[in-house]
LORO-63992 format. One line per 2 residues: number of its first residue (from 1); their letters; for each residue z, y, x of N, C-alpha, C. Coordinates in nm, 4 decimals. Example, Ala and Ser with C-alpha at 12.3 -4.5 7.8 and 13.67 -1.06 7.14 Angstrom:
BEGIN
1> AS> 0.7800:-0.5690:1.3190:0.7800:-0.4500:1.2300:0.7800:-0.3300:1.3200 ~ 0.7080:-0.2250:1.2850:0.7140:-0.1060:1.3670:0.7870:0.0030:1.2900
//
This chain:
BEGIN
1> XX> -1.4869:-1.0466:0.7974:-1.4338:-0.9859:0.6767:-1.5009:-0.8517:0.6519 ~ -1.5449:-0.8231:0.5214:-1.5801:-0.6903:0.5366:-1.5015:-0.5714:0.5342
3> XX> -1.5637:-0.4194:0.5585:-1.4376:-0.3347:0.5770:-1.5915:-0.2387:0.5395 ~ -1.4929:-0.1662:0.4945:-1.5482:-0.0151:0.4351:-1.5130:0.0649:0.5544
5> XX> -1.6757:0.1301:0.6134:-1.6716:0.1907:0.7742:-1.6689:0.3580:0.7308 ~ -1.6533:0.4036:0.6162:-1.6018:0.5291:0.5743:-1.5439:0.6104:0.6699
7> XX> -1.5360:0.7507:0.7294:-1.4229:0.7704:0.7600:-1.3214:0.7857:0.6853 ~ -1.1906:0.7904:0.7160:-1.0694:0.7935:0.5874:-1.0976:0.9461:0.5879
9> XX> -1.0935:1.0301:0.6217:-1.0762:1.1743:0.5609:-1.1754:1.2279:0.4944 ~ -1.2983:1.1504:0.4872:-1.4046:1.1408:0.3856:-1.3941:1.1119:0.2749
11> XX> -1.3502:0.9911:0.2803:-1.2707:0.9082:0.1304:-1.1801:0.9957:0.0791 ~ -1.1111:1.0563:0.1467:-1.0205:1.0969:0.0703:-1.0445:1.2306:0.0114
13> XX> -1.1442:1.2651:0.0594:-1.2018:1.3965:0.0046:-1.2725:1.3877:-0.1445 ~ -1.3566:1.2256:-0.0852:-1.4777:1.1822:-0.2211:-1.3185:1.1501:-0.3101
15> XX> -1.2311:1.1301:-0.3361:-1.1608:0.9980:-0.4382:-1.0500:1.1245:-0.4588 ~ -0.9896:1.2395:-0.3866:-0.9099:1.3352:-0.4502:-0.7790:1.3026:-0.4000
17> XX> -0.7771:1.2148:-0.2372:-0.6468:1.1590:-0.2381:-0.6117:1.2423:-0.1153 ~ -0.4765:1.2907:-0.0663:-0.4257:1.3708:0.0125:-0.3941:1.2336:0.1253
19> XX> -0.4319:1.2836:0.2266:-0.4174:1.1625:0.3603:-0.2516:1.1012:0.3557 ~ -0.1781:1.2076:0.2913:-0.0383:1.1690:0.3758:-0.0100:1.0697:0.2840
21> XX> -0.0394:1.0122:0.1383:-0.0230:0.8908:0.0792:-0.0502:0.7835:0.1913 ~ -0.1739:0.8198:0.2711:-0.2124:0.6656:0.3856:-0.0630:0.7071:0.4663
23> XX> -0.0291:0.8038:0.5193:0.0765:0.7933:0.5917:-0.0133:0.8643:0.7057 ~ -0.1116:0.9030:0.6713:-0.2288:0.9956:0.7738:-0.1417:1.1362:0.7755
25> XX> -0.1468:1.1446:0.8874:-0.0721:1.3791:0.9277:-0.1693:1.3852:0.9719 ~ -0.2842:1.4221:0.8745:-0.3715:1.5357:0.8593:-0.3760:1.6240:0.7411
27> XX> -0.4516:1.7210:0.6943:-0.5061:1.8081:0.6024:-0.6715:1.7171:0.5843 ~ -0.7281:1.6736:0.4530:-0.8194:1.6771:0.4639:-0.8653:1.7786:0.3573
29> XX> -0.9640:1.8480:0.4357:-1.0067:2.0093:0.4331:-1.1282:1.9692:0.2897 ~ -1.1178:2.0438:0.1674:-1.1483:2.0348:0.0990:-1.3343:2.1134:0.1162
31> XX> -1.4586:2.0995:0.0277:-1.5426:2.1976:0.0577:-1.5954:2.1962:-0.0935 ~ -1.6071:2.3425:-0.1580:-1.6421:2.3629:-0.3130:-1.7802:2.4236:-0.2874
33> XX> -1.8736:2.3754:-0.1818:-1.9911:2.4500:-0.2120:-2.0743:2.3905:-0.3855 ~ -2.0197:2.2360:-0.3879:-2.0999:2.1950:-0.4961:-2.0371:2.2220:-0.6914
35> XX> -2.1411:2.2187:-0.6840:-2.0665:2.2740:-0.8583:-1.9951:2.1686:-0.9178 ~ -1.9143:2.1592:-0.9667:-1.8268:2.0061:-0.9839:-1.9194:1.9534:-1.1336
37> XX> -1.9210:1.8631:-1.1456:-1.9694:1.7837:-1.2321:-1.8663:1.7194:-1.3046 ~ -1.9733:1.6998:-1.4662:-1.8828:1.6412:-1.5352:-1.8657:1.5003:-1.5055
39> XX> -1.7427:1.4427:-1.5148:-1.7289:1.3047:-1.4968:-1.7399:1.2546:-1.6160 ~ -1.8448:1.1017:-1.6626:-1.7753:1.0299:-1.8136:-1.6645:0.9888:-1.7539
41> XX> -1.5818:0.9201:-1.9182:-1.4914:0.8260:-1.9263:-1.5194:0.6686:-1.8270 ~ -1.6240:0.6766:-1.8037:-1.6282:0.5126:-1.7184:-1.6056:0.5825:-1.5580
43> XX> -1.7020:0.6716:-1.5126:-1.6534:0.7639:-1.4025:-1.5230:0.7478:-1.3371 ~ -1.3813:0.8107:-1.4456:-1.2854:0.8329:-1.3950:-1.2472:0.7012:-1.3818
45> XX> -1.2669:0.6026:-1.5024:-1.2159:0.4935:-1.4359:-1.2213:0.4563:-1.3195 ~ -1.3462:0.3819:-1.3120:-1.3998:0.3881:-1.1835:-1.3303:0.4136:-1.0763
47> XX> -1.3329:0.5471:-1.0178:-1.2832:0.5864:-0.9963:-1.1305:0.5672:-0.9692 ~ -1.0246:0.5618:-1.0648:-0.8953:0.5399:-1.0369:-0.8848:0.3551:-0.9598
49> XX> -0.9861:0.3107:-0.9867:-0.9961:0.1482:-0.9470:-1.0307:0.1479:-0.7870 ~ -1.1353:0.2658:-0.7569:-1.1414:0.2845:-0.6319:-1.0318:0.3649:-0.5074
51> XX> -0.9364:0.4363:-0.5819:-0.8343:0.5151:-0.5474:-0.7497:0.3726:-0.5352 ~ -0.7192:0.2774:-0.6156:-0.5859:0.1758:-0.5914:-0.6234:0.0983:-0.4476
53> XX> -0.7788:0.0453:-0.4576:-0.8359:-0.0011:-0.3605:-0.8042:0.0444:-0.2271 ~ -0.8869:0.1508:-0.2497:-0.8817:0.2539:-0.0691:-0.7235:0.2533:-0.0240
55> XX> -0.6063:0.3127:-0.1079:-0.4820:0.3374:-0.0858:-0.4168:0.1870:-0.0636 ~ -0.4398:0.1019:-0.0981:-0.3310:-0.0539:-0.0543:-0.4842:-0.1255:0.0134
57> XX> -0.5862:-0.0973:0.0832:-0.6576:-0.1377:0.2016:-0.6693:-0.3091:0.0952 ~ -0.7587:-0.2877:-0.0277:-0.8059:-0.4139:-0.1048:-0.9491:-0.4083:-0.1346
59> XX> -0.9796:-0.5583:-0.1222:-1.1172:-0.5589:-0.1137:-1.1558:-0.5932:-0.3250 ~ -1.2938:-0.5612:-0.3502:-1.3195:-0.6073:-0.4991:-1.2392:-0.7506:-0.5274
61> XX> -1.2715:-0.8596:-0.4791:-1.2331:-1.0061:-0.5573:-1.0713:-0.9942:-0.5746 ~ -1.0121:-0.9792:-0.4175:-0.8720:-0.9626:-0.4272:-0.7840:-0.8614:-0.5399
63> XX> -0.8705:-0.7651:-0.5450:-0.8128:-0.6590:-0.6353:-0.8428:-0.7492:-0.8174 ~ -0.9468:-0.7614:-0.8494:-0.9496:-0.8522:-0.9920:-0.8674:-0.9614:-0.9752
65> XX> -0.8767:-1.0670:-0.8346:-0.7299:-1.1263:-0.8645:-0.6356:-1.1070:-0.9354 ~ -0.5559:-0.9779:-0.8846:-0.4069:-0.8875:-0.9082:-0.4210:-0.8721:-1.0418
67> XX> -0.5341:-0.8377:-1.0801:-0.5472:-0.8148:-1.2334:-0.5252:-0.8889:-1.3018 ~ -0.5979:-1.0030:-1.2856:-0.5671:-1.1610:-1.3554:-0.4491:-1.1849:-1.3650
69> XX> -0.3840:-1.1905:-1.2546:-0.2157:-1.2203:-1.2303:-0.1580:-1.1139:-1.3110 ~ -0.1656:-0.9819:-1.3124:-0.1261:-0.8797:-1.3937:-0.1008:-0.9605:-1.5129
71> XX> -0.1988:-0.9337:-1.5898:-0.2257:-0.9852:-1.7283:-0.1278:-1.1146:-1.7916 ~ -0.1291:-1.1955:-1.6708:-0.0003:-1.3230:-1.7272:0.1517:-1.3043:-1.6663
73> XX> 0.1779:-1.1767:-1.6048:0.3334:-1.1049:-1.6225:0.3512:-1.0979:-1.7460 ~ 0.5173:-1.1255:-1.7308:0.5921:-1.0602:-1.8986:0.6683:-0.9528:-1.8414
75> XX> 0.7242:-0.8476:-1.7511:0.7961:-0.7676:-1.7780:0.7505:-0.6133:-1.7307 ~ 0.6247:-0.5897:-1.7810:0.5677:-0.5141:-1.7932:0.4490:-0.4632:-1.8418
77> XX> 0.3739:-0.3871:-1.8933:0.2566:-0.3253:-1.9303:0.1449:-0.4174:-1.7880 ~ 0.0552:-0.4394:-1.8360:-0.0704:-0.5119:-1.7269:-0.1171:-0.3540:-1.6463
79> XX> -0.1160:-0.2637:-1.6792:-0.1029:-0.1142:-1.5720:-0.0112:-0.1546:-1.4784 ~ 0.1510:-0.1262:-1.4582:0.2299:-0.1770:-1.4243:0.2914:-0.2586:-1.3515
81> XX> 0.2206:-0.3880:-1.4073:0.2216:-0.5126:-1.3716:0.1271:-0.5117:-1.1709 ~ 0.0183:-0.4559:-1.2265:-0.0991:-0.4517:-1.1157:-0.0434:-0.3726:-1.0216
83> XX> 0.0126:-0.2212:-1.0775:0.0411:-0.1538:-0.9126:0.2030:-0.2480:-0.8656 ~ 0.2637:-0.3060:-0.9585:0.3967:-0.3986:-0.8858:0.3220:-0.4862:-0.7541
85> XX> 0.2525:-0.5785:-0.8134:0.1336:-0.6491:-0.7362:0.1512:-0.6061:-0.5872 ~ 0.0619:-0.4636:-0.5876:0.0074:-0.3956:-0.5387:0.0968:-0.3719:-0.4222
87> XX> 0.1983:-0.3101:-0.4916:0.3470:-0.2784:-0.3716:0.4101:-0.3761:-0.3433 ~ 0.3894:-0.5079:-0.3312:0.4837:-0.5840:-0.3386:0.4373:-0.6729:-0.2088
89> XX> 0.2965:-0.6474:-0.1728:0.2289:-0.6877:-0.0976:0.3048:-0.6611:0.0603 ~ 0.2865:-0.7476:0.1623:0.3639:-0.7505:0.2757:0.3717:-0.5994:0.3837
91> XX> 0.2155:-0.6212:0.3657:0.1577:-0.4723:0.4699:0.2212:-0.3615:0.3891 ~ 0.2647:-0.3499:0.2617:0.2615:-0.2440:0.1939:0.4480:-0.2092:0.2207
93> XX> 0.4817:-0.3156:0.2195:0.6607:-0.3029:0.2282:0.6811:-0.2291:0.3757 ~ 0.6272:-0.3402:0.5104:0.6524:-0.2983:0.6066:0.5968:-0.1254:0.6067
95> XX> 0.4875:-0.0857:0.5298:0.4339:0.0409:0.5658:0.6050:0.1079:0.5066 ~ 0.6404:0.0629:0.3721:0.7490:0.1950:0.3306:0.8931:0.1355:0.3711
97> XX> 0.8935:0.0771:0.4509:1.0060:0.0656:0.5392:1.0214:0.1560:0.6522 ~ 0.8588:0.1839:0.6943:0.8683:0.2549:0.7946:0.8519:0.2080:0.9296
99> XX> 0.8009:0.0548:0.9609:0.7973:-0.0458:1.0530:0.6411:0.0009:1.0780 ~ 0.5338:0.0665:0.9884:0.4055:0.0651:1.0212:0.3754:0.2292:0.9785
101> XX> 0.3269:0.2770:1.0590:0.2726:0.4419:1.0119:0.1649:0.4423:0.8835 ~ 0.0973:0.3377:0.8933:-0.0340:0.3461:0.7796:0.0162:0.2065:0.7466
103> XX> -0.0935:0.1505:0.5998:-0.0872:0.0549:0.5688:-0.2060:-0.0604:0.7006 ~ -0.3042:0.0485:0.7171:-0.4019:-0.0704:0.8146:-0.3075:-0.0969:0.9543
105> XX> -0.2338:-0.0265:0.9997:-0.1172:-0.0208:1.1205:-0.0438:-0.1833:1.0778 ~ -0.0113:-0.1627:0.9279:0.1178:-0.2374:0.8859:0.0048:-0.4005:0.8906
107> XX> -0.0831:-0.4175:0.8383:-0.1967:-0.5382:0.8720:-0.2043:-0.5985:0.9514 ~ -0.2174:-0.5130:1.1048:-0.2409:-0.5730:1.2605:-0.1515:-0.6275:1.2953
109> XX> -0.0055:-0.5248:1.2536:0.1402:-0.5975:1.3127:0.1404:-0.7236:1.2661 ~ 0.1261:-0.7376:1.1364:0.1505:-0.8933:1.0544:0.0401:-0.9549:1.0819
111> XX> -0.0696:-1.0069:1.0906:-0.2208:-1.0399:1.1729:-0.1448:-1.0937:1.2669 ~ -0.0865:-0.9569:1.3308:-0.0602:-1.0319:1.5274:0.0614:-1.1406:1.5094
113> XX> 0.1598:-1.1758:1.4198:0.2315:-1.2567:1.4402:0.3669:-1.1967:1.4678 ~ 0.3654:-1.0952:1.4520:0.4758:-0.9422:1.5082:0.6065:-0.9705:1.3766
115> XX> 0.5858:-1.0221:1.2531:0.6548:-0.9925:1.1323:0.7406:-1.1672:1.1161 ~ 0.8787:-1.1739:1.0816:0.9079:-1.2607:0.9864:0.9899:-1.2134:0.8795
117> XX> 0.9752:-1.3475:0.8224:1.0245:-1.2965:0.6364:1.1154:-1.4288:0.6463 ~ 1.2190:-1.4165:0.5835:1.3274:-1.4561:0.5740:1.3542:-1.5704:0.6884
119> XX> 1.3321:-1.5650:0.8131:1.3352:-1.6321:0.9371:1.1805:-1.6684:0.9874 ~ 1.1446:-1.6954:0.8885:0.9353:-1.7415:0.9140:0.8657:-1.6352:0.9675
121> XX> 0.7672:-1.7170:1.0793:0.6797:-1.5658:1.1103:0.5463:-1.6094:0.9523 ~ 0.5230:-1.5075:0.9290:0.4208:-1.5131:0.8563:0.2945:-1.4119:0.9409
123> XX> 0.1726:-1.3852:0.8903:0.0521:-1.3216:0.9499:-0.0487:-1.3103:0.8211 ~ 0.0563:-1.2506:0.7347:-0.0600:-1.2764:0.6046:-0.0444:-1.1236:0.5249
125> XX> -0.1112:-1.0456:0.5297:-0.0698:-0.9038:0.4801:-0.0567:-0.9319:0.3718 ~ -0.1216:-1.0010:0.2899:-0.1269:-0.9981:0.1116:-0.0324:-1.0720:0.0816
127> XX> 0.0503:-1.1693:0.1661:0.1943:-1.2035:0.1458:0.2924:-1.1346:-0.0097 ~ 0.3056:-1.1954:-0.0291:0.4133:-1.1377:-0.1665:0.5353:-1.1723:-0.1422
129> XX> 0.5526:-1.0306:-0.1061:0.7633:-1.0508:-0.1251:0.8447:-1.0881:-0.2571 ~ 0.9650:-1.1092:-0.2371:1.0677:-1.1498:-0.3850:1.1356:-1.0673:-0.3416
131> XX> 1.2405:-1.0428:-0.4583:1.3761:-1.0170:-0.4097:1.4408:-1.0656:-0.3349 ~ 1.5315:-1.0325:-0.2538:1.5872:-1.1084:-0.1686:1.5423:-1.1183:-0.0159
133> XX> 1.4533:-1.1169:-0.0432:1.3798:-1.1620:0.1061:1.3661:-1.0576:0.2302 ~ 1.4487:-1.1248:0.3532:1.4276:-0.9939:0.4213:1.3250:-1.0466:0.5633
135> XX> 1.2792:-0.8970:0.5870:1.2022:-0.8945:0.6448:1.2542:-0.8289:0.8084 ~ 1.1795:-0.8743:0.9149:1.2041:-0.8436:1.0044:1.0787:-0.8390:1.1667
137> XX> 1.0765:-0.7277:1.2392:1.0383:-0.7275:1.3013:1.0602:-0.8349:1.4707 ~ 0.9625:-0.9125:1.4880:0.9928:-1.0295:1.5885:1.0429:-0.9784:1.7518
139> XX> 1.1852:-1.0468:1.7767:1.2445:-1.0236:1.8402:1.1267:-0.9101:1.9780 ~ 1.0273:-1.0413:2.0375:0.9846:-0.9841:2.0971:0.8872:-0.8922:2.1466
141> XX> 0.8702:-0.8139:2.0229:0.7759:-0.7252:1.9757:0.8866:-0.5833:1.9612 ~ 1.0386:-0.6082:1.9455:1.0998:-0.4768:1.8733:1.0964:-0.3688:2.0415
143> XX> 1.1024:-0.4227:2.1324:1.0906:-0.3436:2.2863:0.9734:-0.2961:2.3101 ~ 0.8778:-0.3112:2.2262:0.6980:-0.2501:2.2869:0.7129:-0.0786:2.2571
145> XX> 0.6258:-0.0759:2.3746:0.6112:0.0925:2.3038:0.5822:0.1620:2.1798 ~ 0.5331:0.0231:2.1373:0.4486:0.0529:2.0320:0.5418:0.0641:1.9039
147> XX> 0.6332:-0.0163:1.9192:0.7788:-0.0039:1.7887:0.8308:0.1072:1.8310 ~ 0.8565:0.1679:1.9287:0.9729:0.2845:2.0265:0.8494:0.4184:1.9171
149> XX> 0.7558:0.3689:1.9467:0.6374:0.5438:1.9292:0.6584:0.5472:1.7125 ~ 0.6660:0.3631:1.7131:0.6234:0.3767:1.5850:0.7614:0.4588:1.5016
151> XX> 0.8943:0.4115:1.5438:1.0158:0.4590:1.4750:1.0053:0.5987:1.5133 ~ 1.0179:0.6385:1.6185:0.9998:0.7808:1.6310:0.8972:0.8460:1.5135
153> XX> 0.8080:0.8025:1.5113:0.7020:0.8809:1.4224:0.7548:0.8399:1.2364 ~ 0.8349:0.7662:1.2536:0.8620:0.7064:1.0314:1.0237:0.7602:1.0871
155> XX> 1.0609:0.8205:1.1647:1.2400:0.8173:1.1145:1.2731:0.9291:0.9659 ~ 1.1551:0.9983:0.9562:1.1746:1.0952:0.8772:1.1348:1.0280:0.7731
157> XX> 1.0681:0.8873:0.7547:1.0090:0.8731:0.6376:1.1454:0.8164:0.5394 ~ 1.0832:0.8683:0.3835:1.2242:0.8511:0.2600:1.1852:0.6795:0.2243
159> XX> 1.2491:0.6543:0.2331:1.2487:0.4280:0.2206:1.3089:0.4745:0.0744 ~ 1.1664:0.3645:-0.0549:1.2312:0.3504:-0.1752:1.3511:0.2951:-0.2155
161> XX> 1.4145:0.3562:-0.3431:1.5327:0.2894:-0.3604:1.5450:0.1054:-0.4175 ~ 1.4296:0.0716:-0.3536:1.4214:-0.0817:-0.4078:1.3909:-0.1609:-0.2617
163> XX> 1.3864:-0.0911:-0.1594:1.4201:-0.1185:-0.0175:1.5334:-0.0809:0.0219 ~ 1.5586:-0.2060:0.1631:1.6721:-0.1103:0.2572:1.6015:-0.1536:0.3752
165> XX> 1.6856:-0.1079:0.5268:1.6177:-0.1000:0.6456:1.7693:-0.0560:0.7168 ~ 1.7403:-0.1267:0.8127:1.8375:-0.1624:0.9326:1.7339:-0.0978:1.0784
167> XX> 1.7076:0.0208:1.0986:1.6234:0.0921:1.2131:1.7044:0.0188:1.3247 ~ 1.7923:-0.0041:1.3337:1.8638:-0.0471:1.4878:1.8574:-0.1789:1.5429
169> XX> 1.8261:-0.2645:1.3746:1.7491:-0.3917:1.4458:1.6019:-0.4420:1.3659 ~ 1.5494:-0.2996:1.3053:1.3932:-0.3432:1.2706:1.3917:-0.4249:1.1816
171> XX> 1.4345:-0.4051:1.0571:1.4636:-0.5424:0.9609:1.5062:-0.4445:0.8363 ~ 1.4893:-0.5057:0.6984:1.5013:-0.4815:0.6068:1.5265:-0.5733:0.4887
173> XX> 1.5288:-0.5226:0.3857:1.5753:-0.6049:0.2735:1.4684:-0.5611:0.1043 ~ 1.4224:-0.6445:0.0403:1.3844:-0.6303:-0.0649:1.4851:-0.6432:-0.1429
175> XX> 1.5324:-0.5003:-0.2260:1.6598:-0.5310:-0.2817:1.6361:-0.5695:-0.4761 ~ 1.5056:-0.4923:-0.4671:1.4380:-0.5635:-0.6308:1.2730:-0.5378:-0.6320
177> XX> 1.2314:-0.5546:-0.7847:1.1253:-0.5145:-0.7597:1.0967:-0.3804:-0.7908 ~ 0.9787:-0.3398:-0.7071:0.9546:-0.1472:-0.7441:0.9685:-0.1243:-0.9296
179> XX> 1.0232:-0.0613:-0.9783:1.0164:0.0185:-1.1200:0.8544:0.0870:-1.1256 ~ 0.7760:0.1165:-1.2578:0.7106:0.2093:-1.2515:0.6880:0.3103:-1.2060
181> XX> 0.8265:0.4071:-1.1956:0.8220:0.5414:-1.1500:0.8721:0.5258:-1.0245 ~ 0.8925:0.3859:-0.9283:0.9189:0.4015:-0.8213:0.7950:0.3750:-0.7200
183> XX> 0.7044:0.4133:-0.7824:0.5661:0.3936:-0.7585:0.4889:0.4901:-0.7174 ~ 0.4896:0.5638:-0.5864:0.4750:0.7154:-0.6138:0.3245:0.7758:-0.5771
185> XX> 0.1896:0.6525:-0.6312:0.0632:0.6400:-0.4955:-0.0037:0.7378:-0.5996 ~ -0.1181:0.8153:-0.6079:-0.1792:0.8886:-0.7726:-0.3001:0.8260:-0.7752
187> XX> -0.1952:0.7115:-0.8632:-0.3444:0.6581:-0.9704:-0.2912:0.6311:-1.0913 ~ -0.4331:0.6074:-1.1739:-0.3820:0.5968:-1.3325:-0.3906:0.4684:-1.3185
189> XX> -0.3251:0.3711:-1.3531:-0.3446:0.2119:-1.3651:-0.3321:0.2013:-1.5180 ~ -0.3346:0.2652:-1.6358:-0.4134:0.2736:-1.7256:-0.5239:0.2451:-1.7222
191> XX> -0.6328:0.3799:-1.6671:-0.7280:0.3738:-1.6290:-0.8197:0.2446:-1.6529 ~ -0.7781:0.1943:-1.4761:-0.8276:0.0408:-1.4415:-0.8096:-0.0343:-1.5171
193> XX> -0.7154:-0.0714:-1.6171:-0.6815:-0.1952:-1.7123:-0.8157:-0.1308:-1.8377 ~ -0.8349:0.0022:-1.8889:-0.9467:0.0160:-1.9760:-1.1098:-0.0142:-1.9044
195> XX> -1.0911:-0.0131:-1.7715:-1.2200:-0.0268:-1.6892:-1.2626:-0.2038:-1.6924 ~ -1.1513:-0.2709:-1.6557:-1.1586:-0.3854:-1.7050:-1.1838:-0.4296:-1.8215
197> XX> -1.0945:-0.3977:-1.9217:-1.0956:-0.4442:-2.0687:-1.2327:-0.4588:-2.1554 ~ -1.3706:-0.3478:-2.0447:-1.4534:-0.3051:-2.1480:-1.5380:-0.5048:-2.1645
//
C-alpha cells in the first residue's frame, strides 16, 4: 500500500495544520525565513484537498470515492456530505472516542483484529459506521498495556456530542451522525467540492 514517508511535523508545517488535530502533543515550530507567496485560487484548493487527506490518513482514489458518494447524499451540501464521510469512517470514531491517540494508532488496532462493531470483529479502517452501532474494544486486547497507556493518555480527551463511550468497558456508541459544526478538523470542504467541480 502506499504511504506518504513525510515526517508528520513537516506536513503540518507545509499544509498550516497544528499536530494536536492528529492527536500529536507536539508544537510544530513554525520558520518565516521565506517570504510567503501568493497563493492562486486553484493553490488553496488544492491545498484544502490535501489538508482533508493528511488529517483522516486517505489516499487520492479513496478520497474521490467519498466525493462521488458525497454528491449522491440528500441531507446535505456535497462539502458536508464528504467531511460526514470522512468522520464516519471506523479509524476516525475509535480515534474520537479516545480508544486510539492518533488516527494511524486507531488503523493498526482495527488491522490487528483488536475492534468489534456491533458484536463482529471487523479489520477494516474505512469501515462506515451507522447510527446505532456500537463499537467495542476485543475482550482480549482491553488488558494490554497498550489500552492501560492508551486510556491514560485520551482520559482528558472531549468525545463529540454524536458519540458516547463506556471507558470502564472500552466500548461506545454512535448515537447519530456528526452535524456540520460538529466537525471540528480546519478545512474548507467548499474548497475541495470547487477543486473538483472545475
Amino acid at each position: 500500500m502506499a504511504r506518504d514517508m513525510t515526517p508528520v511535523l513537516k506536513k503540518c508545517r507545509s499544509l498550516g495544520i497544528e499536530p494536536a488535530v492528529l492527536g500529536i502533543d507536539k508544537k510544530s515550530t513554525r520558520h518565516n525565513n521565506a517570504r510567503p507567496r501568493k497563493t492562486s485560487e486553484y493553490g488553496v484548493q488544492l491545498k484544502e484537498k490535501q489538508k482533508a487527506k493528511f488529517i483522516y490518513g486517505v489516499l487520492e482514489k479513496p478520497f474521490r470515492n467519498y466525493f462521488e458518494k458525497a454528491q449522491k447524499l440528500h441531507y446535505g451540501t456535497v462539502g458536508e456530505n464528504l467531511m460526514i464521510l470522512l468522520e464516519t469512517r471506523l479509524d476516525n470514531v475509535l480515534f474520537r472516542m479516545g480508544y486510539a491517540r492518533t488516527r494511524d494508532e486507531a488503523k493498526q488496532i482495527i488491522s490487528h483484529k483488536n475492534i468489534k462493531v456491533n458484536g463482529k470483529t471487523v479489520n477494516i479502517p474505512s469501515y462506515r459506521v451507522s447510527v446505532g452501532d456500537e463499537i467495542e474494544v476485543k475482550d482480549s486486547a482491553k488488558s494490554s498495556p497498550r489500552f492501560k497507556e492508551i486510556s491514560e493518555k485520551t482520559e482528558a480527551y472531549a468525545i463529540p456530542d454524536w458519540l458516547s463511550v463506556d471507558r470502564e468497558k472500552l466500548s461506545g456508541k454512535v448515537n447519530a451522525i456528526p452535524a456540520a459544526e460538529q466537525i471540528d478538523v480546519p478545512v474548507n470542504a467548499v474548497a475541495i467540492v470547487e477543486l473538483y467541480s472545475k
